[in-house]
Every structure is written in C-alpha cells, then in structure tokens.
C-alpha positions as CSV (number, residue, x, y, z in Angstrom):
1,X,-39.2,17.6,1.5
2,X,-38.0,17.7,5.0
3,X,-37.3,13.4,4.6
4,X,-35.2,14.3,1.5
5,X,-33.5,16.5,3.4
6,X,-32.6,14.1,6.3
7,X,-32.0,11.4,3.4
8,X,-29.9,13.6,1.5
9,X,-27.3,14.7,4.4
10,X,-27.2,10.9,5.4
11,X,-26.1,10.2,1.9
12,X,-23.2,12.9,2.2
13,X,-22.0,11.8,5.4
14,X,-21.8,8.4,4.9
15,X,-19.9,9.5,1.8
16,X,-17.4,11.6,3.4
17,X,-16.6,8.8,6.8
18,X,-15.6,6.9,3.1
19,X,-13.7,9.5,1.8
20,X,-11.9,9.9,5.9
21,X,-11.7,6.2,6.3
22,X,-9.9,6.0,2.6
23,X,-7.1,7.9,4.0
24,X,-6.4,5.7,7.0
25,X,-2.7,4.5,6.7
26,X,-2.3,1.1,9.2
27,X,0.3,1.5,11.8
28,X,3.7,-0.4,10.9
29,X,6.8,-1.5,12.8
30,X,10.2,-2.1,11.5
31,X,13.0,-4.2,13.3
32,X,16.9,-4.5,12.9
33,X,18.4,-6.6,15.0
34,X,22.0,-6.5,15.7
35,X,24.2,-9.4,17.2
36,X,26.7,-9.0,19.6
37,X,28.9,-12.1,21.1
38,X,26.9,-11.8,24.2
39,X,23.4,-10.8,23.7
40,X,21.1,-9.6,21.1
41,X,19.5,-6.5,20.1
42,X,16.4,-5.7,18.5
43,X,15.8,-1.8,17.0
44,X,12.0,-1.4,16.9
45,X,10.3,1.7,15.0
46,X,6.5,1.9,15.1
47,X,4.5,4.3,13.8
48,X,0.8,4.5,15.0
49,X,-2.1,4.0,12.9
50,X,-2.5,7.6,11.2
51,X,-6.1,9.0,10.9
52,X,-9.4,8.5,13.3
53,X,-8.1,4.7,14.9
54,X,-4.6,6.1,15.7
55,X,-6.0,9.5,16.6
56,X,-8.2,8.1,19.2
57,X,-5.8,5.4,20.4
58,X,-3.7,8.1,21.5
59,X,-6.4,10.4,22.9
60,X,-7.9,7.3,25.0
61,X,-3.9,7.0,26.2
62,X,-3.8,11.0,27.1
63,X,-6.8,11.7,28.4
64,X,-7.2,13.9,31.9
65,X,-2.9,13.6,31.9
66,X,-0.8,16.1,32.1
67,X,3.4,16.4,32.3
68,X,5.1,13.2,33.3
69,X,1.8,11.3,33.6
70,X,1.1,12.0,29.7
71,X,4.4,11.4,28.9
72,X,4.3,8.3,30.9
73,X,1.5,7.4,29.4
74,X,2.7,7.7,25.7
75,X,5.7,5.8,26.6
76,X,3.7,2.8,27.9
77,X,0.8,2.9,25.2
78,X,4.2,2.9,22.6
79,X,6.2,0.4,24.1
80,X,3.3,-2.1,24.1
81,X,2.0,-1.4,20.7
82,X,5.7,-1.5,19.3
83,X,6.2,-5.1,20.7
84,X,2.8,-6.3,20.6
85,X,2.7,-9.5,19.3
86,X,6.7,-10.6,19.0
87,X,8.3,-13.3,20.6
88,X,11.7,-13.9,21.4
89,X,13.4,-17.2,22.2
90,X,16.9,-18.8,22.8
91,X,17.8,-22.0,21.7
92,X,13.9,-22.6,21.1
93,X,12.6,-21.4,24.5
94,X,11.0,-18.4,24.8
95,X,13.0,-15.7,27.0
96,X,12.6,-11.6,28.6
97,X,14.2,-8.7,27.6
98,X,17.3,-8.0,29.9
99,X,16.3,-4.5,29.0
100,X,13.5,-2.5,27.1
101,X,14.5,1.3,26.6
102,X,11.4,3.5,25.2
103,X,11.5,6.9,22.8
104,X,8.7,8.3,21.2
105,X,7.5,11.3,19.8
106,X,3.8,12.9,19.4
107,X,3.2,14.0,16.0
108,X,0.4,16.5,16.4
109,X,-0.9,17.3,13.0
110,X,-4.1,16.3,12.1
111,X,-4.6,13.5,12.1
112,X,-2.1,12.5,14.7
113,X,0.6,9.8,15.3
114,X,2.4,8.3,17.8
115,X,6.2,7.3,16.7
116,X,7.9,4.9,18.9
117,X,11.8,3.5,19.1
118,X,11.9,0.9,21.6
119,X,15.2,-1.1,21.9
120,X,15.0,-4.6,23.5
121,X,18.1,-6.3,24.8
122,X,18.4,-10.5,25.5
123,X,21.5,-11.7,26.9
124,X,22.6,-14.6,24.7
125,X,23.8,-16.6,27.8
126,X,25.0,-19.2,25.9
127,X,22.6,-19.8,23.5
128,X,23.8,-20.6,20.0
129,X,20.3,-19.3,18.7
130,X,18.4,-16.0,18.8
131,X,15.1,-15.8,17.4
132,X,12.3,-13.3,16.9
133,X,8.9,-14.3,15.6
134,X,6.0,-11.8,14.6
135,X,2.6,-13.2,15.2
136,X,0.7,-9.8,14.4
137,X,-1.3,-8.3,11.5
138,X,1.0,-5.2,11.9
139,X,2.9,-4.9,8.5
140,X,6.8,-5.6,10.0
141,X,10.0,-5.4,8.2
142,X,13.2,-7.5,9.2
143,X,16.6,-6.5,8.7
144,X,19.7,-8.1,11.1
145,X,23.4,-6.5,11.4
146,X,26.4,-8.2,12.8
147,X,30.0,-7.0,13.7
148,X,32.3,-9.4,11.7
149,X,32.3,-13.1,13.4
150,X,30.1,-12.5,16.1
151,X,26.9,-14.2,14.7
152,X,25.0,-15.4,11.5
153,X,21.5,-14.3,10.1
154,X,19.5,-15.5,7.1
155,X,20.9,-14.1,3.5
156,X,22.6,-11.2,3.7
157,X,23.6,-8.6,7.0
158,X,21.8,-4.9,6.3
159,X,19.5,-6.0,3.5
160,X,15.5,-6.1,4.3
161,X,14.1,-9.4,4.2
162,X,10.9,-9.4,2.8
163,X,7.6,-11.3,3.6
164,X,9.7,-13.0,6.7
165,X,7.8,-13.1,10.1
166,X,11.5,-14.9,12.0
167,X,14.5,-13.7,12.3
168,X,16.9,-16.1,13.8
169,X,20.8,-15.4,14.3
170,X,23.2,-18.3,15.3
171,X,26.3,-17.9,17.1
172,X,28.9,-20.5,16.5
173,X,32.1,-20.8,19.2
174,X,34.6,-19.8,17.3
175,X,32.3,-16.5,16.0
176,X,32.2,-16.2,19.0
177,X,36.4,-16.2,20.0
178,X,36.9,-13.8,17.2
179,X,34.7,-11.3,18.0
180,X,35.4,-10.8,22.0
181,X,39.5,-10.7,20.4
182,X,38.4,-7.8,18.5
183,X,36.7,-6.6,20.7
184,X,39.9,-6.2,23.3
185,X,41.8,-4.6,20.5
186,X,39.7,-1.6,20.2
C-alpha cells in the first residue's frame, strides 16, 4: 500500500511540473530603431521569461542585495539579457554603442518578470550603413522610423517586419543635407 502511495504522489507531481511548465511564456524582445543624420538608435523592450526560468533568473540576480545593489543588479542582469545576442555594424564592420541607457521594472506577481527598456546609441560617423543582426533564439520583432530624408530602411518606416533577424538603414548624402537643414529650421 505504502509503494502505491509513493507511486501515486509521483504520478501527481510529475503531472502538475506539466501543468506549471505548460504556462511558461519565453522571454521576448522588441526593437525600433530610429535614424537620425548622425547616428542611430535602437529602442529595446524585453520582457523576461515569465514562470519558474524567469522567476529564478531574477532571484539568482537579487539574491543577499538590497537598495542600489539590487537595483544595480536588475539593471545589469536586464541590460545584458535585452542585448544578448545582437550585433551592430557600420558599413559592414562591427561597432560599440556610443551609449547604452537602462530602465527596468520588477513585476512581482507570481510568477515574476523582469521588463527592460534599454536604448543603444551608434554614432553613424560617416557610415552610409547601419545594421543590426539578431543571432538569438529570443523571439525579436523589428520595426525602423526615420525623420523625412535622414535615412532609408527595408519596406516601409513604423510597420513590423516580420520573420527578419537584420535591420539595415542607409544614409545617402543628400538624405543626409536635407535633414541637418531641417533640422536648423526648427
């Protein structure tokens, strides 16, 4: 009796890590970037795995922190998760960030997620083309935006482009003339 009895609550709690790991949304990242007629920008949300992966990921990030060390380390654990895995590159070589800035926010209820918004800035320097590549599993949506004339993406500005993994924008000279003219105006 007592083995059908061990048997019996194996069976019901390999049944309910099925029923919790069944309700495990992936994390997922979305990216607009936005041309300018000297750099590029690149708007990052990502949202955390939600359920026991992204719950422990951010417990292993907090653990034995408090104030601006947790926060510190939320910022850190977001910033590389948001990014992980995209490359940037001018004219074909690959470049740094001039600047990454870092938001996020710690949704508590069970189970919990992280939410990042991470903006990365590359000075165009020249560079006629801007591209970002995504070589990670994480599901990633593109979208670019563009003030009139400063630079050129694939289809059309503020749409989503599905199933793409690069984003390149182009910059031609006389985009380029047009949009530091308008730029002086305002």
């Amino acid at each position: 009796m007592r083995v059908l009895a061990i048997a019996a609550s194996a069976v019901v709690t390999v049944a309910m890590i099925g029923e919790v790991a069944a309700h495990e949304f992936p994390a997922r990242r979305q990216i607009v970037a936005q041309a300018d007629a000297d750099k590029a920008m690149f708007l990052i949300t990502w949202t955390s795995a939600r359920g026991p992966q992204g719950s422990q990921m951010v417990a292993r990030a907090l653990w034995g922190r408090r104030g601006k060390r947790r926060q510190a380390a939320l910022e850190a654990l977001a910033s590389r998760e948001a990014i992980a895995g995209l490359e940037i590159f001018a004219d074909g070589s690959a470049v740094e960030p001039s600047s990454i800035e870092v938001k996020v926010h710690l949704d508590t209820r069970q189970p919990v997620r992280l939410v990042a918004v991470v903006l990365v800035t590359v000075a165009r320097k020249g560079a006629q083309k801007i591209s970002i590549r995504n070589k990670s599993s994480v599901a990633t949506r593109l979208m670019w935006t563009a003030p009139k004339g400063a630079a050129r993406g694939p289809d059309r500005p503020r749409k989503w482009l599905p199933g793409r993994r690069t984003l390149t924008l182009t910059w031609t000279p006389t985009d380029v003339s047009k949009a530091r003219m308008r730029s002086r105006r305002h």
